[in-house]
Backbone as ProteinMPNN parsed JSONL, in Angstrom:
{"seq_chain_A": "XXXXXXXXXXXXXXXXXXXXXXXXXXXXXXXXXXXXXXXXXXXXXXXXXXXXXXXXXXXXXXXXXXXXXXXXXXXXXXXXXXXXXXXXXXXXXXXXXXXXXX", "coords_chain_A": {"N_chain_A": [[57.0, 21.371, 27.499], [54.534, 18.579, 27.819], [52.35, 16.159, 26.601], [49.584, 14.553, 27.493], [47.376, 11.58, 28.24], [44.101, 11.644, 29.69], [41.248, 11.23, 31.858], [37.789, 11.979, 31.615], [35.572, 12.946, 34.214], [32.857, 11.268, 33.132], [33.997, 9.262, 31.941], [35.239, 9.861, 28.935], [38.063, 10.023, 27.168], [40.923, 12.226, 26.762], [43.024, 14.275, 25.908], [45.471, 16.6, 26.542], [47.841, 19.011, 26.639], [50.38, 19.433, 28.84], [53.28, 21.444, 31.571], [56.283, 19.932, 31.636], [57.396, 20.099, 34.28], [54.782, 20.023, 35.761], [52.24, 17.65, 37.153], [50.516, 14.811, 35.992], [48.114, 14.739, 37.253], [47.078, 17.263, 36.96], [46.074, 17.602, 34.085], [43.68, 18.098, 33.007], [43.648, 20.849, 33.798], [45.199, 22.13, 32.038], [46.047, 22.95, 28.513], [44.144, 22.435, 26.122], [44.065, 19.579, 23.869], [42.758, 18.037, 21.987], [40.603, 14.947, 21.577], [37.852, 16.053, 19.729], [34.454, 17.568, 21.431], [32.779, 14.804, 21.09], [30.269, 14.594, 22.16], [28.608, 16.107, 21.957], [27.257, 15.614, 18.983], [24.447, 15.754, 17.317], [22.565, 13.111, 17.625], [20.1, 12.797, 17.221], [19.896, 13.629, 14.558], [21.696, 12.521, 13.31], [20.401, 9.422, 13.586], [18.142, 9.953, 12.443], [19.251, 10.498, 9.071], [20.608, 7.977, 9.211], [18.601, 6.258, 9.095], [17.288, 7.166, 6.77], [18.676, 7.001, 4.519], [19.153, 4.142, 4.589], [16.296, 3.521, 3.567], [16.606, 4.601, 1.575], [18.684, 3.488, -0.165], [17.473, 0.76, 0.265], [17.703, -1.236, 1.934], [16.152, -2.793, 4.158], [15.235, -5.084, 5.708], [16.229, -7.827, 7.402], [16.693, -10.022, 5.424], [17.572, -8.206, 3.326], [19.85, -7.458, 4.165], [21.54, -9.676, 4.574], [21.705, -10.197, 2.181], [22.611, -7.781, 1.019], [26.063, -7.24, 2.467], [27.783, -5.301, 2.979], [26.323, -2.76, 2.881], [25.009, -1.872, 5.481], [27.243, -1.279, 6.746], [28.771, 1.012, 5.247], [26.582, 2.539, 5.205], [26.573, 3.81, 7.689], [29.251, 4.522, 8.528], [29.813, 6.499, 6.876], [27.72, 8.078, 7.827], [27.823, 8.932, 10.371], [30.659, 9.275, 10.185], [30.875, 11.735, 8.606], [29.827, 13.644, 10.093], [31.383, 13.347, 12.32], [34.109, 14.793, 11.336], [32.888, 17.144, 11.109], [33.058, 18.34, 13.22], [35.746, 18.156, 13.888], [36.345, 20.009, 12.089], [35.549, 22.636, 12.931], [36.227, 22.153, 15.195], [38.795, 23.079, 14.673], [38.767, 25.943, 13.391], [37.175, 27.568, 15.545], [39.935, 27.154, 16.792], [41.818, 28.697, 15.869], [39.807, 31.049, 15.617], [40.386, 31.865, 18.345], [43.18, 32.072, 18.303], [43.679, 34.697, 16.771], [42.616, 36.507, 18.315], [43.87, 36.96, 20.542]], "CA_chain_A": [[55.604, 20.965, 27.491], [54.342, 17.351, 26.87], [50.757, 15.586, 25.849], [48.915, 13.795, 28.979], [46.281, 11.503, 28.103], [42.983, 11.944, 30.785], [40.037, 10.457, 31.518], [36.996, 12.589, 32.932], [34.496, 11.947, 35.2], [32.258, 10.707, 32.163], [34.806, 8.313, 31.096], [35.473, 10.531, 27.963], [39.925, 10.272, 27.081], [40.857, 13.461, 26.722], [44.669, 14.567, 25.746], [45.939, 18.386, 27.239], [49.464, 19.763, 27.201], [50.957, 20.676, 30.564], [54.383, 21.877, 31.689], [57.105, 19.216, 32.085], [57.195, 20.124, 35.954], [53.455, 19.691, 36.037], [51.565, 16.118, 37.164], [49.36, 14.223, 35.289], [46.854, 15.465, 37.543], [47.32, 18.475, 36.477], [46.0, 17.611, 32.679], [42.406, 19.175, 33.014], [43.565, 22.365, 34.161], [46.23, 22.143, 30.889], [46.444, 23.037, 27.396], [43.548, 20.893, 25.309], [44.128, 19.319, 22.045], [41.291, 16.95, 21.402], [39.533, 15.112, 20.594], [36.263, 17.929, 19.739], [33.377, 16.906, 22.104], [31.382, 14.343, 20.149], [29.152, 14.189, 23.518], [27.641, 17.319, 21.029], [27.065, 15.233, 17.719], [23.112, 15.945, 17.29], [22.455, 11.764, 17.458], [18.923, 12.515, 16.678], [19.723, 13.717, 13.513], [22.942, 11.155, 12.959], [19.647, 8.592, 12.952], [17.355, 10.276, 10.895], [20.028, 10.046, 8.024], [20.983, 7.108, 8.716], [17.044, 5.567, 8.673], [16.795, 7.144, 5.51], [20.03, 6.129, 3.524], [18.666, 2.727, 4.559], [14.998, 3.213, 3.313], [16.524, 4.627, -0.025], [18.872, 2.003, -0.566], [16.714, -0.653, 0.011], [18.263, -2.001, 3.286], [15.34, -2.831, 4.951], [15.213, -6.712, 6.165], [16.856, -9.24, 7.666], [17.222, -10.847, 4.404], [18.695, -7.465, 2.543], [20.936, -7.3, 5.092], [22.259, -10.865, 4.412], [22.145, -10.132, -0.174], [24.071, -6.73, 1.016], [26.428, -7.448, 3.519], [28.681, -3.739, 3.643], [25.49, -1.689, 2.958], [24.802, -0.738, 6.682], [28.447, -0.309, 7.369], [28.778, 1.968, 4.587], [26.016, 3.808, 5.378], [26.309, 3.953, 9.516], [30.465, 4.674, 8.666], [29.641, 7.728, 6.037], [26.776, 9.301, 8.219], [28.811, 9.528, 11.648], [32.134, 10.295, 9.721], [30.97, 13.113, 8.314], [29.058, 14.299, 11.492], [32.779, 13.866, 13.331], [34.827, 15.269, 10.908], [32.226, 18.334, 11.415], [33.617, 18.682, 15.183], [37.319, 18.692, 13.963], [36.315, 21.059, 11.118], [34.895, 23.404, 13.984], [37.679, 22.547, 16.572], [39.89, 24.168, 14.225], [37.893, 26.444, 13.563], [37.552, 27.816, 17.085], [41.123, 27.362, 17.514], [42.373, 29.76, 14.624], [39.638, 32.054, 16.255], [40.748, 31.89, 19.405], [44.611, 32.626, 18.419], [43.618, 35.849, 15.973], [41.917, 37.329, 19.23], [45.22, 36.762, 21.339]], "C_chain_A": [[55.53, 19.509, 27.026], [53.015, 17.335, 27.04], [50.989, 14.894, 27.151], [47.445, 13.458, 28.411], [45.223, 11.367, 29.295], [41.857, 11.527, 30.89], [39.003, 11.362, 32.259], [35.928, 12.151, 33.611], [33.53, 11.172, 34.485], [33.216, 9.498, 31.355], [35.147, 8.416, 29.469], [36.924, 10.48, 28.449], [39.804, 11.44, 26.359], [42.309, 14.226, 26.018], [44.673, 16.439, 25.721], [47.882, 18.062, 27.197], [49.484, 19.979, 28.685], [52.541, 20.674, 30.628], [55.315, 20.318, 31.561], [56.969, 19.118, 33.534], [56.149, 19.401, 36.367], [52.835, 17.993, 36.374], [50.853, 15.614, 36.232], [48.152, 14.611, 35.486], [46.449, 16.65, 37.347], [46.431, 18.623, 34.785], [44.579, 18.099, 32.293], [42.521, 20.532, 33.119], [44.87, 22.618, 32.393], [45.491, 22.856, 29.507], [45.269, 22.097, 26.667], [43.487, 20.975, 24.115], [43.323, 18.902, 21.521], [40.757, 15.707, 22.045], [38.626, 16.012, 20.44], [35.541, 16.637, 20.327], [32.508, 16.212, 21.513], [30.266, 14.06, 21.372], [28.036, 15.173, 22.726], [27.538, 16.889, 20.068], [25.382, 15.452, 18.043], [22.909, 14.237, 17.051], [20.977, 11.674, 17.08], [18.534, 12.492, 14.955], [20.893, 12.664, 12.464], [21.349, 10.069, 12.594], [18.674, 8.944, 11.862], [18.756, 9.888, 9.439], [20.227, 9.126, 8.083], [19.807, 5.74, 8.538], [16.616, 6.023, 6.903], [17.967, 6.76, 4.501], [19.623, 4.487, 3.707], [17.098, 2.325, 3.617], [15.346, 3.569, 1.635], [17.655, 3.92, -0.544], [18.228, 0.769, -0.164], [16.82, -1.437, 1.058], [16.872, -2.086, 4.006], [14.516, -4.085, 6.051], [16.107, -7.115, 6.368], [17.849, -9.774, 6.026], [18.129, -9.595, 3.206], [20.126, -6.8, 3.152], [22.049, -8.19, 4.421], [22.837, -10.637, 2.55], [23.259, -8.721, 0.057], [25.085, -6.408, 1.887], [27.369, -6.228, 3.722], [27.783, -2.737, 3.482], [25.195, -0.436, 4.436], [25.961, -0.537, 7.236], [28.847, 0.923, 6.498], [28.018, 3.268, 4.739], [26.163, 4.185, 6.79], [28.181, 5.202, 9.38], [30.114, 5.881, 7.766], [28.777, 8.609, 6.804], [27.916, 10.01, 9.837], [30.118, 10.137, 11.132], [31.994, 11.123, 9.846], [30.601, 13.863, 9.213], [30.79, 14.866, 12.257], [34.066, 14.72, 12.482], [34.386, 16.891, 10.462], [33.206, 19.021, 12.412], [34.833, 19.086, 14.647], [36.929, 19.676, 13.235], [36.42, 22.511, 12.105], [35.806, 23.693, 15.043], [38.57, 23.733, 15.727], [39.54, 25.244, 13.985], [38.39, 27.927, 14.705], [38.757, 28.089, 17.372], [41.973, 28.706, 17.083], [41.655, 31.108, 15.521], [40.104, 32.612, 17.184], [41.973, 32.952, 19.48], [44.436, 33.887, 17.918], [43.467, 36.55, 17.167], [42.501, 37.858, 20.387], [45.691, 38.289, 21.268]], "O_chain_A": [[56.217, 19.112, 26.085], [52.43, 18.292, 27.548], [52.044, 14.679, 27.748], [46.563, 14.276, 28.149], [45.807, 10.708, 30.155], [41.277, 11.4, 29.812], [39.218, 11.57, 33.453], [35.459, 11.015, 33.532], [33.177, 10.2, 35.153], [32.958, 9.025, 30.248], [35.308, 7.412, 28.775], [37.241, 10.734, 29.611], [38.917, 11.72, 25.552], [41.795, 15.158, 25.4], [44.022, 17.229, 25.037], [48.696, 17.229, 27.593], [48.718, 20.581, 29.439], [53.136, 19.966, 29.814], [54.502, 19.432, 31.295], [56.455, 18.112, 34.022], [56.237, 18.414, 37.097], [53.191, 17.161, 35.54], [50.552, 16.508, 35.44], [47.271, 14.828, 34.653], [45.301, 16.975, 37.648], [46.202, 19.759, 34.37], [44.432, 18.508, 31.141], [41.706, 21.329, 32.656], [45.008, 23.783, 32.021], [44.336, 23.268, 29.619], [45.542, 20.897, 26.661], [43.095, 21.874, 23.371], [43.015, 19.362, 20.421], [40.526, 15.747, 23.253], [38.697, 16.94, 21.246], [35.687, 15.437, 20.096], [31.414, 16.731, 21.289], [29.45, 13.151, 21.224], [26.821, 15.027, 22.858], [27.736, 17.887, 19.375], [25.101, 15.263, 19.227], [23.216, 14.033, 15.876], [20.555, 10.602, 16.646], [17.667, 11.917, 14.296], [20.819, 12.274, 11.298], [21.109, 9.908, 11.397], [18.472, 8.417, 10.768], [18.88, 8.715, 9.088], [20.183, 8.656, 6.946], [20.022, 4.632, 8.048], [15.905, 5.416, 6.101], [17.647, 5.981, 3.603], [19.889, 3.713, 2.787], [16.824, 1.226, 3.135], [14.728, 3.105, 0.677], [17.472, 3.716, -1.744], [18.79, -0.288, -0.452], [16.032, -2.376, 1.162], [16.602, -0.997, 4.514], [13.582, -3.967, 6.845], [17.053, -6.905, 5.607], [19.039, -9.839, 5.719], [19.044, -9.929, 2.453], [21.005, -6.033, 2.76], [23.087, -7.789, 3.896], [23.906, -10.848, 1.976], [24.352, -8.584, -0.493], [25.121, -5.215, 2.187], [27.789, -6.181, 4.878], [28.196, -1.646, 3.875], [25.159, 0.788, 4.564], [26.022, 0.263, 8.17], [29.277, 1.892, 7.124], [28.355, 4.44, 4.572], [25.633, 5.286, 6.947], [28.302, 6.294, 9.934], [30.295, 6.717, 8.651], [28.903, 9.82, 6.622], [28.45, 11.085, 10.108], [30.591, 11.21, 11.507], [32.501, 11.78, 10.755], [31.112, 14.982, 9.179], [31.237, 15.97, 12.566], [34.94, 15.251, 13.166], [35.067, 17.672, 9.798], [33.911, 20.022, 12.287], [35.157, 20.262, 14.813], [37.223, 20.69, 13.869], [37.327, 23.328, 11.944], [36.132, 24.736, 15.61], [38.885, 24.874, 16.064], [40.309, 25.957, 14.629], [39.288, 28.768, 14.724], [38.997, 29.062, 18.086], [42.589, 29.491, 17.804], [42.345, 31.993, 16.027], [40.33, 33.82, 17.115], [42.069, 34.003, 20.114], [45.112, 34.642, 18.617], [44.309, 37.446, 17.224], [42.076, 38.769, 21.097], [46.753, 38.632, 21.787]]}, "name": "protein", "num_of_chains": 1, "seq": "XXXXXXXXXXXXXXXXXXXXXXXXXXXXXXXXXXXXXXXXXXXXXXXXXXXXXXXXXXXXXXXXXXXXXXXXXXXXXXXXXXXXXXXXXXXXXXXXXXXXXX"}
């Protein structure tokens, strides 16, 4: 077996197992490892949090932008993290289920 990375019609990369024998083209119908679908992150609620981590730290101008210059990466990089490190939580998750049911 090896790893085949894939691109799908959405221009989402994709990475699947398939045989050795097997093509590349082959890597949809394969084995899939990951990434978990963030095409499913709820982005409505990714902004709500991250409108309000801004309104209660203070981020709210131009100019508190400029006095706090890692504030909105801190907060933009902590709200999506945790959102994506949901998905893997979940992939695995899923996967564990999956195998018990085998």
């Amino acid at each position: 077996m090896r790893q085949v990375i894939w691109e799908d019609r959405n221009g989402f990369s994709h990475v699947s197992m398939v045989r050795d024998e097997d093509p590349d083209s082959a890597a949809a119908q394969g084995i899939p490892l990951g990434p978990p679908d963030v095409s499913s992150l709820d982005w409505q609620e990714v902004c709500r949090q991250v409108n309000n981590e801004l309104a209660r730290t203070g981020v709210l101008t131009w100019q508190d932008v400029i006095r706090s210059q890692n504030a909105v990466t801190r907060i933009v990089e902590r709200v999506v993290r945790h959102k994506v490190l949901e998905l893997f939580r979940q992939m695995d998750r899923d996967t564990k289920e999956a195998i018990a049911h085998e």
